[in-house]
N, CA, C and O of each residue as an XYZ file, in Angstrom:
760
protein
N       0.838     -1.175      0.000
C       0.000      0.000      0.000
C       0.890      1.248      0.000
O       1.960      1.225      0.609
N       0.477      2.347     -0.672
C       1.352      3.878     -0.786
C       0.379      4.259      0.132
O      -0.720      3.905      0.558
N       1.649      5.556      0.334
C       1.322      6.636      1.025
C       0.914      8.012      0.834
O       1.820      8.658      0.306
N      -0.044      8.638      1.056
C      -0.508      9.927      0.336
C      -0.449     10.773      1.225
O      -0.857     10.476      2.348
N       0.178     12.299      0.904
C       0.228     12.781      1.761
C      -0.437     14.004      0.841
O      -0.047     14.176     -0.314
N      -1.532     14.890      1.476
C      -1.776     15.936      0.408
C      -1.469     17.654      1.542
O      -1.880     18.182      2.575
N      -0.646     17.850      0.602
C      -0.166     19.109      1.386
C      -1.369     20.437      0.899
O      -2.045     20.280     -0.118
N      -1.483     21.502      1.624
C      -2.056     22.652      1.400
C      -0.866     23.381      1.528
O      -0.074     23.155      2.443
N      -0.673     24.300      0.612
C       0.358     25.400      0.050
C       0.529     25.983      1.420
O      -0.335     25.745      2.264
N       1.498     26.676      1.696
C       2.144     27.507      2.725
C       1.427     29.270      1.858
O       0.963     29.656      0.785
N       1.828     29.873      3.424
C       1.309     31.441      2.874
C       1.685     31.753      1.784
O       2.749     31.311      1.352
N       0.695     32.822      0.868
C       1.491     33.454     -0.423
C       1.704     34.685      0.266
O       1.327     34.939      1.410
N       2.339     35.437     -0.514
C       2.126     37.244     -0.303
C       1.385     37.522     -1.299
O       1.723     37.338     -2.468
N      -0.048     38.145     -0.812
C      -0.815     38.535     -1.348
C      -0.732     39.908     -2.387
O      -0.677     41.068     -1.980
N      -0.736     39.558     -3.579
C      -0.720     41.114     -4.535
C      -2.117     40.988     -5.174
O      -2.540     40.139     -5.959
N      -2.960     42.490     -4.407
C      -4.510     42.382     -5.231
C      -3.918     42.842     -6.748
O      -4.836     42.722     -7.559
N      -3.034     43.189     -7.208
C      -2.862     43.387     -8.549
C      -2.682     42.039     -9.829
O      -2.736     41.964    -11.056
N      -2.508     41.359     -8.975
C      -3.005     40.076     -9.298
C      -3.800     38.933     -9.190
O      -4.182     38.670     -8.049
N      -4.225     38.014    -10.307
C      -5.004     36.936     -9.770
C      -4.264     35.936     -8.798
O      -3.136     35.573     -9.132
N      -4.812     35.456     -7.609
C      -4.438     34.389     -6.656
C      -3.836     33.340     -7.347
O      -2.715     33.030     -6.943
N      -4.346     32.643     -8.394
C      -3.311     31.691     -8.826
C      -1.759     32.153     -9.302
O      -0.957     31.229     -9.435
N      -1.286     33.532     -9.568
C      -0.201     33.412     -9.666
C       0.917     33.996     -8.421
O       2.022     34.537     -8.461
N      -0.111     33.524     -7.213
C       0.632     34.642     -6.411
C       1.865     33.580     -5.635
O       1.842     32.350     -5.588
N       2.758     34.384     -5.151
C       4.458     33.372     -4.688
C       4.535     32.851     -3.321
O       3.420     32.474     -2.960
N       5.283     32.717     -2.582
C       5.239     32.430     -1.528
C       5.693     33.721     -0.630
O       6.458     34.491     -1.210
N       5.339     34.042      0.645
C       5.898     35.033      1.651
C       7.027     34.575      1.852
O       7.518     33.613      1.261
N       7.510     35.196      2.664
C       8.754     35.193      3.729
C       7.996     34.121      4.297
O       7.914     32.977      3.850
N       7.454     34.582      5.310
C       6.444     33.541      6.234
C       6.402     32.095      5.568
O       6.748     31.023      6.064
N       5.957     32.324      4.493
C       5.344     30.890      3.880
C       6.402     29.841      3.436
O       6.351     28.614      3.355
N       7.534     30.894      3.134
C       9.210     30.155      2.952
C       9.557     29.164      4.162
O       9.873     27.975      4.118
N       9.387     30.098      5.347
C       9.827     29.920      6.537
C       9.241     28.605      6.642
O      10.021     27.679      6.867
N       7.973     28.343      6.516
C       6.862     27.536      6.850
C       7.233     26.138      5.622
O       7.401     24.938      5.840
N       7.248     26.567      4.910
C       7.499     25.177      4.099
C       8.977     24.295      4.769
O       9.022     23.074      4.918
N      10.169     25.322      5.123
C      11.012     24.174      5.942
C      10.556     23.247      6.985
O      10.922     22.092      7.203
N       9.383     24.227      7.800
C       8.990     23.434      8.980
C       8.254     22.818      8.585
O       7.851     22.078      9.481
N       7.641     22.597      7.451
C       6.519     21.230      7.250
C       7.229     20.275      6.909
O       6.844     19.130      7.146
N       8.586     20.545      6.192
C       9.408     19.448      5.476
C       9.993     18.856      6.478
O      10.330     17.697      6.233
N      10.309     19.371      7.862
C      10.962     18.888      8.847
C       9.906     17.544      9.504
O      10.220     16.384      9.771
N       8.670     18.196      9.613
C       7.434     17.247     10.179
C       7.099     16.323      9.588
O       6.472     15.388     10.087
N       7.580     16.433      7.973
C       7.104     15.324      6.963
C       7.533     14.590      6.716
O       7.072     13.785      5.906
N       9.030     14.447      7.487
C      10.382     13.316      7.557
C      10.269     12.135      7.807
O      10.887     11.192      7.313
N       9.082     12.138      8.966
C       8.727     10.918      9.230
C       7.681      9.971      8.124
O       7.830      8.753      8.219
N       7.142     10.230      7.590
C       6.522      9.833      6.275
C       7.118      9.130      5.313
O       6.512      8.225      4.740
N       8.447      9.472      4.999
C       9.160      8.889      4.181
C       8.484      8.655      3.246
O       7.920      7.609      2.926
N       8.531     10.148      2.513
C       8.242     10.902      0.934
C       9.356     10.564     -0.009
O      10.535     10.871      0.161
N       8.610      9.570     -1.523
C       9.948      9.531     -1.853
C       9.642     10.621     -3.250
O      10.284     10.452     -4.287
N       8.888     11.425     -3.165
C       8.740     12.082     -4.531
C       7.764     13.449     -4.430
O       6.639     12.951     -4.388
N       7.595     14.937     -4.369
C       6.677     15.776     -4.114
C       6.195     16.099     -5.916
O       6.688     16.180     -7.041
N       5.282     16.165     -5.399
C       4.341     16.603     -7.277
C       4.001     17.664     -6.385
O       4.006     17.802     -5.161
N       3.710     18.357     -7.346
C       2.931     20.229     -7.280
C       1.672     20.316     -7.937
O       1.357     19.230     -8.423
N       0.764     21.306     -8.143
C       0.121     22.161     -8.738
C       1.123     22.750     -9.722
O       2.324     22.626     -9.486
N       0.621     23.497    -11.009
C       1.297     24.411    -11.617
C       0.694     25.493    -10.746
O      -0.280     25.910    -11.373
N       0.800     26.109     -9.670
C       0.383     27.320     -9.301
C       1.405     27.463     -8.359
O       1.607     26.632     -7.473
N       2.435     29.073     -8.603
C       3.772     29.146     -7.764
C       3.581     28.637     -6.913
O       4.054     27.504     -6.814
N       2.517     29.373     -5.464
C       2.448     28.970     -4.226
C       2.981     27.447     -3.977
O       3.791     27.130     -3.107
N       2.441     26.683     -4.796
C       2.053     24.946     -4.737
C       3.588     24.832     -5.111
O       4.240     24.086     -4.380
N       4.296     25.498     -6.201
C       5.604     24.630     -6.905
C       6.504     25.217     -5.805
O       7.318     24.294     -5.771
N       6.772     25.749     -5.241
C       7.265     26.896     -4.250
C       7.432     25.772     -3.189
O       8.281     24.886     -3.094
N       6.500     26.044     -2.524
C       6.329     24.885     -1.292
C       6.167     23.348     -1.236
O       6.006     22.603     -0.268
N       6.254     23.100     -2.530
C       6.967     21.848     -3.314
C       8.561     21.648     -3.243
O       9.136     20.726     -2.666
N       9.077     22.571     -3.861
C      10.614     22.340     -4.089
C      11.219     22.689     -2.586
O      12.350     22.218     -2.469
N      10.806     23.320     -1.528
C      11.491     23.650     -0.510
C      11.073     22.149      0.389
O      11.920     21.468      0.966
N      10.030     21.925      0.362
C      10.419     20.565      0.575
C      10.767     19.527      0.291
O      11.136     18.552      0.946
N      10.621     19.778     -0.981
C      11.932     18.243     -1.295
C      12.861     18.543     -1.035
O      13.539     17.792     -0.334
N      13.509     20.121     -1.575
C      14.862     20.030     -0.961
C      15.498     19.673      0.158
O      16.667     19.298      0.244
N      14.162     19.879      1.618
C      14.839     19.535      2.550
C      15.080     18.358      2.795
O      15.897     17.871      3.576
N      13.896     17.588      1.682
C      13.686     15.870      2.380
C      14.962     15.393      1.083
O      15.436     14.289      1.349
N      15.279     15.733      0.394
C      16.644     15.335     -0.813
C      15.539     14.112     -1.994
O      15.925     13.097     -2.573
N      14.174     14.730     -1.990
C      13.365     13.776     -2.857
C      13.465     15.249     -4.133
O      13.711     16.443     -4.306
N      13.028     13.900     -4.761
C      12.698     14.992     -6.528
C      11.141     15.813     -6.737
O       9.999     15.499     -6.400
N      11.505     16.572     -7.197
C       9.862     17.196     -7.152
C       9.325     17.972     -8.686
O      10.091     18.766     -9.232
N       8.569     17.799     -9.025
C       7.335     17.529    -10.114
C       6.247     18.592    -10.564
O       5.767     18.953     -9.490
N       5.942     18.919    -11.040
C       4.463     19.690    -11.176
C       3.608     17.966    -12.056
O       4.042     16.883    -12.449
N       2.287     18.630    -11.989
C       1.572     17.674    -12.225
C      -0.027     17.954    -13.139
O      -1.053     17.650    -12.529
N      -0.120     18.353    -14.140
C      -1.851     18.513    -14.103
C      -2.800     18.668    -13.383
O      -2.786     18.042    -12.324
N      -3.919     19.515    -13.674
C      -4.836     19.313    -12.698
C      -4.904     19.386    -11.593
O      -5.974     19.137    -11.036
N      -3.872     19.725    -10.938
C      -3.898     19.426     -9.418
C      -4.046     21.156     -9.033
O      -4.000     21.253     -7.807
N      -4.184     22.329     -9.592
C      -4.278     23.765     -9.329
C      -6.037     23.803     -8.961
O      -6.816     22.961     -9.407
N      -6.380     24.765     -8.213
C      -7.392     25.622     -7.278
C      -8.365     25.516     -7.958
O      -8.183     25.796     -9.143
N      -9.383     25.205     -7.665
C     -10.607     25.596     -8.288
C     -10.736     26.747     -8.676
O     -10.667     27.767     -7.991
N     -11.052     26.596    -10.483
C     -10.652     27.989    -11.385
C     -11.436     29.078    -11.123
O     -12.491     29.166    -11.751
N     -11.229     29.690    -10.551
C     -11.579     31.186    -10.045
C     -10.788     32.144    -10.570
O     -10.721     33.234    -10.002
N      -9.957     31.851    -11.908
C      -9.014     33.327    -12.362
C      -9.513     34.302    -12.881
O      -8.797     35.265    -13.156
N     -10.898     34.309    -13.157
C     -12.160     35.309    -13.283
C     -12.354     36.202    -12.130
O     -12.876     37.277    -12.426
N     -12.096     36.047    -11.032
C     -12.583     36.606     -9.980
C     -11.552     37.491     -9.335
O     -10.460     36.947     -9.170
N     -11.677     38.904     -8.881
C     -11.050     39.509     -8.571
C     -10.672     39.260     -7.239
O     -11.038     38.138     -6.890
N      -9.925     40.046     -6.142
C      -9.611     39.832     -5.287
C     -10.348     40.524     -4.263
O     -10.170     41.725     -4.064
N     -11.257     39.755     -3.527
C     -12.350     40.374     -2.815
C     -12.199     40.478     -1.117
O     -11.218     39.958     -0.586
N     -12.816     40.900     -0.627
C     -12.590     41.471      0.764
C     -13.076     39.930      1.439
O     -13.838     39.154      0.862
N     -12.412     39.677      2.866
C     -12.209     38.542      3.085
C     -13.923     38.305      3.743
O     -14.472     37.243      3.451
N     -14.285     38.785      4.153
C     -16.185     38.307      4.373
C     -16.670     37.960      3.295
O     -17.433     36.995      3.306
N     -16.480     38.402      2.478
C     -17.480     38.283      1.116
C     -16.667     37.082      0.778
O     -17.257     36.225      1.436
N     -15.758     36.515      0.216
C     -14.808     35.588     -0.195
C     -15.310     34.520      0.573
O     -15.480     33.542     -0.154
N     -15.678     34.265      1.983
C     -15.615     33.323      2.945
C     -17.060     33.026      2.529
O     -17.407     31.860      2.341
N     -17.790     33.905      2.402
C     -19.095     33.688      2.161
C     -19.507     32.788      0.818
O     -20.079     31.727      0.567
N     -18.807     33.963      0.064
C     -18.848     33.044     -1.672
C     -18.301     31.605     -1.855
O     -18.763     30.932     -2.776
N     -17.251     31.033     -0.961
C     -17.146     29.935     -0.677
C     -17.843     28.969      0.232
O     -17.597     27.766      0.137
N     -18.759     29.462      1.171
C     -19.388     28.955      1.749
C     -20.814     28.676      0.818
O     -21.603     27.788      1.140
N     -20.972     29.328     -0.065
C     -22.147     29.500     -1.257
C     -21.723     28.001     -2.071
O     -22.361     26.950     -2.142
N     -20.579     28.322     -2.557
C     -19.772     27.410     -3.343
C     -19.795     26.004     -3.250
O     -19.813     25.291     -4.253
N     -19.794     25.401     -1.656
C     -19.354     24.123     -1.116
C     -21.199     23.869     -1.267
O     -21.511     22.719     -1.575
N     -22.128     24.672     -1.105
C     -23.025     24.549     -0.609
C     -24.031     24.264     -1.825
O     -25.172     23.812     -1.730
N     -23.449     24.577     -2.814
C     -24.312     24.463     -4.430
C     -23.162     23.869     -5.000
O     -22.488     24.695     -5.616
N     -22.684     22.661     -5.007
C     -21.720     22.236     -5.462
C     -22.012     21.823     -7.356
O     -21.083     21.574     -8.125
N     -23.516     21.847     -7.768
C     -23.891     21.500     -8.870
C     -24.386     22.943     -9.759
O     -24.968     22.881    -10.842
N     -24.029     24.212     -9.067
C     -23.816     25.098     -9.681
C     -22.499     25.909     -9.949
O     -21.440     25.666     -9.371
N     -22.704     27.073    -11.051
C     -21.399     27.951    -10.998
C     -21.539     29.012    -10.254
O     -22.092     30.019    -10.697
N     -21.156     28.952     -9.268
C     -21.330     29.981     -8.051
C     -19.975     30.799     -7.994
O     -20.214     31.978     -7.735
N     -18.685     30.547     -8.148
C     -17.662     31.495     -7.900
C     -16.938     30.789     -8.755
O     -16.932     29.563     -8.865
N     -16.069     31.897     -9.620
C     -15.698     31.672    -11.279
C     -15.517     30.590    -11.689
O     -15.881     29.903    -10.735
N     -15.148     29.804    -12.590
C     -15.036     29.032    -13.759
C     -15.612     27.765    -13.248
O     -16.225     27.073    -14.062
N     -15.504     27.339    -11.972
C     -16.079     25.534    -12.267
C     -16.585     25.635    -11.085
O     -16.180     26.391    -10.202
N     -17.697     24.708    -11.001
C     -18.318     24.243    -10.744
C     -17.818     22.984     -9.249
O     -17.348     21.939     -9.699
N     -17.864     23.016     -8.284
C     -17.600     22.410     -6.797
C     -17.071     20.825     -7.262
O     -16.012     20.220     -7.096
N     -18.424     20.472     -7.953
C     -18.336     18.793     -8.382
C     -17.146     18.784     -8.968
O     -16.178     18.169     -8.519
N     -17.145     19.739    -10.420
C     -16.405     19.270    -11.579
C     -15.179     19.555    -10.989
O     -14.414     18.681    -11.396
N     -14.563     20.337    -10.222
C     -13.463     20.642     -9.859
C     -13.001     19.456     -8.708
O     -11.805     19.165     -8.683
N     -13.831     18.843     -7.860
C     -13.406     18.052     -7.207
C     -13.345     16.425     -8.367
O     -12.604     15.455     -8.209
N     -14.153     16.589     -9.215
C     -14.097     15.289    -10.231
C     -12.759     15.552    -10.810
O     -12.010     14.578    -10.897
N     -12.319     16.734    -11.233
C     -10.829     16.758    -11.905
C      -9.380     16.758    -11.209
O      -8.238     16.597    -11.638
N      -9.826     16.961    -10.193
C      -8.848     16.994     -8.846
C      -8.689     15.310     -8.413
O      -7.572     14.802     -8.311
N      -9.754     14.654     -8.214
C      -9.462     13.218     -7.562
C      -9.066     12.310     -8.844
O      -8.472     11.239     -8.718
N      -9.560     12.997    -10.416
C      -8.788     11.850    -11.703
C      -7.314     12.092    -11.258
O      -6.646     11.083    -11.031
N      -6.585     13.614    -11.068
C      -5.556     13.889    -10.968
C      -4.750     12.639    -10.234
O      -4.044     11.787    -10.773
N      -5.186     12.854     -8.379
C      -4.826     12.237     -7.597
C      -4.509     10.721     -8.080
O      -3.413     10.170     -8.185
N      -5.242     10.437     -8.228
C      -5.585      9.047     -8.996
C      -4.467      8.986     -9.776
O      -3.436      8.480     -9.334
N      -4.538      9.451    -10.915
C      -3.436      9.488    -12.132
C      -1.892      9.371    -11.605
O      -1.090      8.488    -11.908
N      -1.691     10.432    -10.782
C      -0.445     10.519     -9.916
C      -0.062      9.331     -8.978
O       1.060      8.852     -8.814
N      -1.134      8.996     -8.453
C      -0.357      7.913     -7.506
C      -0.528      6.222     -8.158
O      -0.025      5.266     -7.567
N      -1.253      6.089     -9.344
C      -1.063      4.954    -10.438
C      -0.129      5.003    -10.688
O       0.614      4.062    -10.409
N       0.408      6.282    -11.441
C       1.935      6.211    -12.114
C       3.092      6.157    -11.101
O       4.269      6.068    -11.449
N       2.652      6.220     -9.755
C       4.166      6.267     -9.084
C       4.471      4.567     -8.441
O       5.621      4.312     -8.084
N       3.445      3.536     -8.335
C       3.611      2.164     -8.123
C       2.939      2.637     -6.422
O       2.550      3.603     -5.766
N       3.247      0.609     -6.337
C       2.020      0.796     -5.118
C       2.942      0.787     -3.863
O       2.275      0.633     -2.840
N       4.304      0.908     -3.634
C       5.084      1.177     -2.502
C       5.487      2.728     -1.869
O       6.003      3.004     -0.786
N       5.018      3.664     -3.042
C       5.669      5.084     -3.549
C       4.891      5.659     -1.866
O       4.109      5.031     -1.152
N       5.406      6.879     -1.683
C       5.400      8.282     -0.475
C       5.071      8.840     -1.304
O       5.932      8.834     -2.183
N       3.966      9.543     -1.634
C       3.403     10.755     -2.236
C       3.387     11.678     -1.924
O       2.334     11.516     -1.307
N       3.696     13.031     -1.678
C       3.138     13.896     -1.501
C       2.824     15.047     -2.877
O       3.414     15.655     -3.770
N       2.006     14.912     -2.531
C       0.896     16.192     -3.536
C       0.650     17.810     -2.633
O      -0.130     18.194     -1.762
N       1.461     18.250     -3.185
C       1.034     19.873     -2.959
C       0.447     20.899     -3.807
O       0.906     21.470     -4.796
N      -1.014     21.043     -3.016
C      -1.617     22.042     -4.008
C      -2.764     23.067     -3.052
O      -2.354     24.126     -2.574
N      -4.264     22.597     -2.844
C      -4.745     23.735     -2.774
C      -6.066     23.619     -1.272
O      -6.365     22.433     -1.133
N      -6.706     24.391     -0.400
C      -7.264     24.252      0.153
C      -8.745     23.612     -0.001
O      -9.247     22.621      0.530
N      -9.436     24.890     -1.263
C     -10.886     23.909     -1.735
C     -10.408     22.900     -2.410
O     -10.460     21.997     -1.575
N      -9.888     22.361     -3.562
C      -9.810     21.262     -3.603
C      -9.958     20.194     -2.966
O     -10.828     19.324     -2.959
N      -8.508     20.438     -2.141
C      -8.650     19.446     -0.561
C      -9.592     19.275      0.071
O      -9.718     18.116      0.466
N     -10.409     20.016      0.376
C     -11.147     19.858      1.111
C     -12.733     19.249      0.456
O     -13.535     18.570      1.098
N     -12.903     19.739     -1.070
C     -13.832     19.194     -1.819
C     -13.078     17.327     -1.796
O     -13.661     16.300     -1.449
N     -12.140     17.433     -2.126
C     -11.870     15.842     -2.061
C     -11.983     14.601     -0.864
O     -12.333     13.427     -0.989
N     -11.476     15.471      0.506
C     -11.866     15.131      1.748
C     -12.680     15.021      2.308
O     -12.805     14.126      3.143
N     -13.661     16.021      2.016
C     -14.857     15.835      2.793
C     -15.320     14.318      3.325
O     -15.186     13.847      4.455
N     -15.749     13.874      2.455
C     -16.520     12.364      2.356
C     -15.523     11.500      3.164
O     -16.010     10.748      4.009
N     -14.010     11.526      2.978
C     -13.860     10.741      3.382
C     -13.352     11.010      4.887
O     -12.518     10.288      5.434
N     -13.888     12.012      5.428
C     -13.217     12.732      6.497
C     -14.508     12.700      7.381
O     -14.368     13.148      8.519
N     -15.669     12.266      7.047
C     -17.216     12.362      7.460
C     -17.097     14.134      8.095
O     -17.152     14.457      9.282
N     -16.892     15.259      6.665
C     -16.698     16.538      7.492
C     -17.335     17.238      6.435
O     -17.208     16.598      5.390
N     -18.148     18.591      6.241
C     -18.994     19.068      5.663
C     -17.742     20.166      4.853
O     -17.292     21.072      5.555
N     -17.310     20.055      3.618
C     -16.347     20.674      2.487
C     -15.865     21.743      3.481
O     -14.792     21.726      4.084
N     -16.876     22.722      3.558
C     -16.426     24.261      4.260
C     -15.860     24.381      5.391
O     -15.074     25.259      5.748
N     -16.472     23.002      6.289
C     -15.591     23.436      7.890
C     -13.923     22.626      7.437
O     -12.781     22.853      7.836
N     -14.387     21.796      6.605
C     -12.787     21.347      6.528
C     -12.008     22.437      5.716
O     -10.992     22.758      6.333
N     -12.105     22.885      4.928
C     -11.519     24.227      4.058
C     -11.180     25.593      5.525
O     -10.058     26.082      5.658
N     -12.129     25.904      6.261
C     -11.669     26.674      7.017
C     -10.936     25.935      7.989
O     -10.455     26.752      8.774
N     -10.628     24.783      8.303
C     -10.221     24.417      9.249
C      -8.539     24.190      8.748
O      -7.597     24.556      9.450
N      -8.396     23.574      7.515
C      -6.955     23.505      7.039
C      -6.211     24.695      7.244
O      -6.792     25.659      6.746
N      -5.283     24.941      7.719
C      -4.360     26.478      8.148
C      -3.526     26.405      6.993
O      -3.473     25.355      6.353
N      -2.831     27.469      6.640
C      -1.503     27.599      5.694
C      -0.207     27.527      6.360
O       0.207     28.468      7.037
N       0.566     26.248      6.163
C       0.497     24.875      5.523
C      -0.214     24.096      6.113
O      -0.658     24.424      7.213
N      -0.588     22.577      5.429
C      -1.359     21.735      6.559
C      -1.175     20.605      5.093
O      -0.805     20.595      3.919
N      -2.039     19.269      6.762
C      -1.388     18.385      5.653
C      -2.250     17.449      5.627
O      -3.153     17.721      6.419
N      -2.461     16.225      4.970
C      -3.567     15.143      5.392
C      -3.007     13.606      4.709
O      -3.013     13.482      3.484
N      -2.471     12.321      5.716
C      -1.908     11.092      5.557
C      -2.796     10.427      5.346
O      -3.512     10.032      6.266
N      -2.967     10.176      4.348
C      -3.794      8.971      3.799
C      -2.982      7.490      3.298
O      -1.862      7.344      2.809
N      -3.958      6.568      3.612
C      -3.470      5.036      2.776
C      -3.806      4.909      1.677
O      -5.031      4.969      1.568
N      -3.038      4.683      0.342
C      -3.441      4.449     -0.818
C      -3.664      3.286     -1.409
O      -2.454      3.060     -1.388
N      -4.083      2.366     -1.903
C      -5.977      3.156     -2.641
C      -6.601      2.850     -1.813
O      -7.760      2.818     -2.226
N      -6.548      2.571     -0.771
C      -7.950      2.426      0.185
C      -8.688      4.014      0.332
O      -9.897      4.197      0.469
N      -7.568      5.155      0.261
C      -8.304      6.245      0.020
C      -8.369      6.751      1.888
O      -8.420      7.937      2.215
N      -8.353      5.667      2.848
C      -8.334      5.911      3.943
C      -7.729      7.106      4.902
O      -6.531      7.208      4.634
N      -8.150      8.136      6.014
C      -7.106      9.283      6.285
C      -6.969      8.790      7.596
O      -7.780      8.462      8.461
N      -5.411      8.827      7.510
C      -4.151      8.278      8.849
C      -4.406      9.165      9.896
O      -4.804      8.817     11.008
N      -4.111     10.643      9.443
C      -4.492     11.196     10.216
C      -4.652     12.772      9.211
O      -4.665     12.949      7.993
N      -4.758     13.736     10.389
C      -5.223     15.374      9.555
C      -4.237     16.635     10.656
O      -4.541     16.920     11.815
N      -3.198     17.132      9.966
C      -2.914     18.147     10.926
C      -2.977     19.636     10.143
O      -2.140     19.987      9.311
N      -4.006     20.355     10.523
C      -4.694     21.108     10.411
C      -4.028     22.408     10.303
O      -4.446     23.320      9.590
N      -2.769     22.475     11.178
C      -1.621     23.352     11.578
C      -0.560     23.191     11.790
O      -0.235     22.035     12.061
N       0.576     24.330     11.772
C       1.665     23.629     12.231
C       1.836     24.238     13.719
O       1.677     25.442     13.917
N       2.196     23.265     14.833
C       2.041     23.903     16.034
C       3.505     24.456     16.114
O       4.397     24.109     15.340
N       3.661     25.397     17.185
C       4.678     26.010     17.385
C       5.854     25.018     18.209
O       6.958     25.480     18.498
C-alpha cells in the first residue's frame, strides 16, 4: 500500500494586482514550508508533485529540498478555477465559498463548478499515484478547496468546515488506494 500525503500550500504574499493563482510564496510561507518538510520526515516521501500554481511549486521544491526527494508539477492538481474573480474582501470571499461548497452543482464562484473541480482533482490524484507504483510516499502539494472538496466524504466533514479548518500549511496522511485518512494536521504547532 502507498502513502498519500496531500499538502495545502504555505502562505502566499498577497498582490490584489493580481489573480491568486499566480501569487508566490511570503517570507512567512518560505519559513513555513522548511517546517513542514521537517514534520514530513517521518513519512518517508519519496517524490513531491505540485500544482502548476507558484504557491504549490514553491512549497513543493522547498520541501523536497529539505527531504533530498525529486519534485514535479503535475496537471490538474491547481485551485478551483476562479481566475475570473477579482480579489475580494475577506467576508465576502468566505461567504462566496461557503455558497460554493453549498451548491456544489452550480457555478457559483468563477469558472467551475464544486463537483467538476473536485471530479478533476481526484482523476488527478488518482493518475499521480497509479503512475508512481504501489510502494511510492506521495506527496501532492496544491490547494485548500480542492482538498477539502476531495476530503470531505472521506473525512465524514462538511467541504467548508474542513476548508476553514486547514491552516496555511497543513497536511492530510492517507493510505493508498484504500483512500483511507491516517491522520489530519490542520496546523503547524509552534
Amino acid at each position: 500500500m502507498s502513502k498519500l500525503i496531500l499538502i495545502k500550500h504555505a502562505t502566499p504574499l498577497k498582490d490584489v494586482t493580481r489573480p491568486s493563482h499566480e501569487w508566490k510564496l511570503s517570507e512567512r510561507g518560505r519559513d513555513d514550508a522548511r517546517v513542514l518538510a521537517d514534520r514530513l520526515r517521518q513519512h518517508h516521501i519519496d517524490i513531491v508533485i505540485t500544482s502548476n500554481e507558484p504557491k504549490a511549486e514553491e512549497t513543493g521544491r522547498i520541501v523536497a529540498e529539505v527531504l533530498g526527494v525529486p519534485c514535479e508539477p503535475a496537471d490538474d492538481l491547481h485551485e478551483h478555477d476562479r481566475s475570473n474573480v477579482p480579489v475580494m474582501p475577506t467576508r465576502e470571499f468566505i461567504s462566496m465559498i461557503a455558497l460554493f461548497f453549498n451548491e456544489p452543482d452550480r457555478l457559483v464562484l468563477g469558472k467551475e463548478r464544486a463537483n467538476a473541480a473536485r471530479d478533476r482533482f481526484e482523476r488527478a490524484v488518482k493518475d499521480v499515484m497509479r503512475s508512481r507504483g504501489e510502494s511510492a510516499g506521495v506527496a501532492i502539494v496544491t490547494h485548500g478547496t480542492v482538498m477539502a472538496l476531495f476530503l470531505a466524504e472521506r473525512a465524514s466533514e462538511a467541504p467548508f468546515d474542513l476548508w476553514r479548518r486547514l491552516q496555511l500549511p497543513s497536511y492530510v496522511v492517507m493510505d493508498w488506494p484504500a483512500g483511507t485518512i491516517e491522520s489530519i494536521v490542520d496546523r503547524l504547532s509552534p
